[in-house]
C-alpha positions in Angstrom: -117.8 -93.1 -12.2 -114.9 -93.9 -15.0 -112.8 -96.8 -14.4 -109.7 -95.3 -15.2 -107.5 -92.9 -13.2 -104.0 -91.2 -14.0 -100.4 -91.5 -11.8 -97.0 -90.1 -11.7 -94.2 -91.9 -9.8 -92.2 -88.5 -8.5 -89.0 -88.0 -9.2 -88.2 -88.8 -5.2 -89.2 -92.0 -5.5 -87.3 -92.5 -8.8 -84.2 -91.5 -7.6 -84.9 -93.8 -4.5 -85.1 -96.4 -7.1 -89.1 -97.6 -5.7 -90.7 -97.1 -9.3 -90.4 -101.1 -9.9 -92.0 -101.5 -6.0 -94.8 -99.0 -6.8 -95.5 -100.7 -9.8 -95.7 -104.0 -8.7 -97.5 -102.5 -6.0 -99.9 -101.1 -8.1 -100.5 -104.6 -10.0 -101.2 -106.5 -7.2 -104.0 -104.3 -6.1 -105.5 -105.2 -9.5 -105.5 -102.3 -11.4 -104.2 -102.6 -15.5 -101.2 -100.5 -16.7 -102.9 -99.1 -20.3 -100.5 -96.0 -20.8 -97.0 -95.8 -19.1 -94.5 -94.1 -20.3 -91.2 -92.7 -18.2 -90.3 -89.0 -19.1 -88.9 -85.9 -17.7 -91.4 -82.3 -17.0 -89.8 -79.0 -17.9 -90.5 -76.4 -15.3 -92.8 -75.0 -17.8 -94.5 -78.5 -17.9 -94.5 -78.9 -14.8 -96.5 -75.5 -14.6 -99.0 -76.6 -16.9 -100.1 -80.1 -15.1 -100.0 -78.6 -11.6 -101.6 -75.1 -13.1 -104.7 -75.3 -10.5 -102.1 -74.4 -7.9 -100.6 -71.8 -9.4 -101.8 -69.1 -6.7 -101.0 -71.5 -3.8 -97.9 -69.9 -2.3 -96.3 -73.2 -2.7 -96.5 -73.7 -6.3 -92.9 -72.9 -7.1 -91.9 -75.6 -5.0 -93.9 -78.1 -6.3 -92.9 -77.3 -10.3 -89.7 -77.0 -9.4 -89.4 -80.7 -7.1 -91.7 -81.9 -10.5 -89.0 -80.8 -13.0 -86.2 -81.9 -10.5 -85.8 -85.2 -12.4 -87.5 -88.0 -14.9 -91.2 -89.7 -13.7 -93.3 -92.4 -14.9 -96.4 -91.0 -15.8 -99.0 -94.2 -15.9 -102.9 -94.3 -16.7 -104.5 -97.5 -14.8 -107.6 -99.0 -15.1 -109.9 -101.2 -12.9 -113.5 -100.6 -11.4 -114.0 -97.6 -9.2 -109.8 -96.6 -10.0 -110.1 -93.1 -8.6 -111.0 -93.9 -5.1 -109.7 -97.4 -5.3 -105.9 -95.8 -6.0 -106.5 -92.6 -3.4 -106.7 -95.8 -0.9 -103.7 -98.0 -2.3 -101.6 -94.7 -2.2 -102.9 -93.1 1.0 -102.4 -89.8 3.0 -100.6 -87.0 0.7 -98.7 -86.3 4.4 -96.9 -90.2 4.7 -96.7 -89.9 8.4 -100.7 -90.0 8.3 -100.9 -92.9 5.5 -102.1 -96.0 6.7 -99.5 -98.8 7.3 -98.9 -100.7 3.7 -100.0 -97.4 1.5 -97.8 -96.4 -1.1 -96.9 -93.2 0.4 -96.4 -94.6 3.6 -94.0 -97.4 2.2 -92.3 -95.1 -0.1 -92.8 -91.3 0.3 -90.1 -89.3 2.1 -92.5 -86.2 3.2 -95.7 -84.2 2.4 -93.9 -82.4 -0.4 -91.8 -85.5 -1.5 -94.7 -88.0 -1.6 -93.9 -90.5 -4.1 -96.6 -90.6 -6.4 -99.7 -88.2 -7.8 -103.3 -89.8 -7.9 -106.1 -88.2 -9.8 -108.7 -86.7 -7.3 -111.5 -87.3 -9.4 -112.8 -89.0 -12.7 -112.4 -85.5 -13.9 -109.5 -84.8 -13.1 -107.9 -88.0 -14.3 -109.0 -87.6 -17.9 -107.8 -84.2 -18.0 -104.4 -85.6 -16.8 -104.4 -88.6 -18.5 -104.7 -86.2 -21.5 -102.1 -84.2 -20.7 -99.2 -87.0 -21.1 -101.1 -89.5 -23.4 -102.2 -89.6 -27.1 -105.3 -92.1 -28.3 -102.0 -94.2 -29.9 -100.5 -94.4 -26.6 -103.5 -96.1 -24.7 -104.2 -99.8 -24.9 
C-alpha cells in the first residue's frame, strides 16, 4: 500500500471554474499537494495516459473531452491515498456518487466527471510518472 496517489481536475470542471473548490476540497480531507502543476494534453497525450482504453469503443471520446482544454494534473499524499481519494471523489457516474463527493458536487456526467483518481497504487505511480519529474515532487 503506497501513500501517494495521482489526480487530474478535467477540463469540465476547469472551465466550470471548480479547480479552487476541488482543491480545497482535496485539503480538507487531509491529503498533501507534492506535485501540481496545471497544463494542457495534446490528443496524442491524451492517447498515451488513457492508452489502456484504447480498444474501448469510447476511447475517442475520452482523448478527445481530455485534449478539449487545460487540467491540473496533482500527485497527493496521505495514508492509504488510493482508496482514501476513490471515496472523497466518489462514483465515476455522479448521479450514483454519494452526497458531498467530488463528483457529485462538481461533475456534470459519467463522461464529464470532474476529476481522474488512480485505481490502484500501481496505477498511480505509473501516472504520476507520466506528468511528473523527480524535480517536480516535494
Amino acid at each position: 500500500m503506497s501513500n501517494r496517489t495521482f489526480t487530474m481536475i478535467k477540463p469540465d470542471a476547469m472551465a466550470d471554474g471548480h479547480a479552487g473548490a476541488i482543491l480545497d476540497q482535496i485539503i480538507k480531507a487531509g491529503f498533501k499537494i507534492v506535485a501540481m502543476k496545471q497544463t494542457r494534453l495534446s490528443i496524442e497525450k491524451a492517447g498515451d495516459f488513457y492508452a489502456v482504453h484504447k480498444e474501448r469503443p469510447f476511447f475517442g471520446e475520452l482523448t478527445e473531452f481530455m485534449s478539449s482544454g487545460p487540467i491540473v494534473a496533482a500527485i497527493l499524499e496521505k495514508e492509504n491515498a488510493v482508496a482514501d481519494f476513490r471515496t472523497l471523489i466518489g462514483a465515476t457516474n455522479p448521479a450514483n456518487a454519494e452526497e458531498g463527493t467530488i463528483r457529485k458536487r462538481f461533475a456534470r456526467s459519467v463522461g464529464e466527471n470532474a476529476v481522474h483518481g488512480s485505481d490502484s497504487d500501481e496505477n498511480a505511480a505509473i501516472e504520476g510518472n507520466f506528468f511528473f519529474s523527480a524535480f517536480e515532487r516535494f
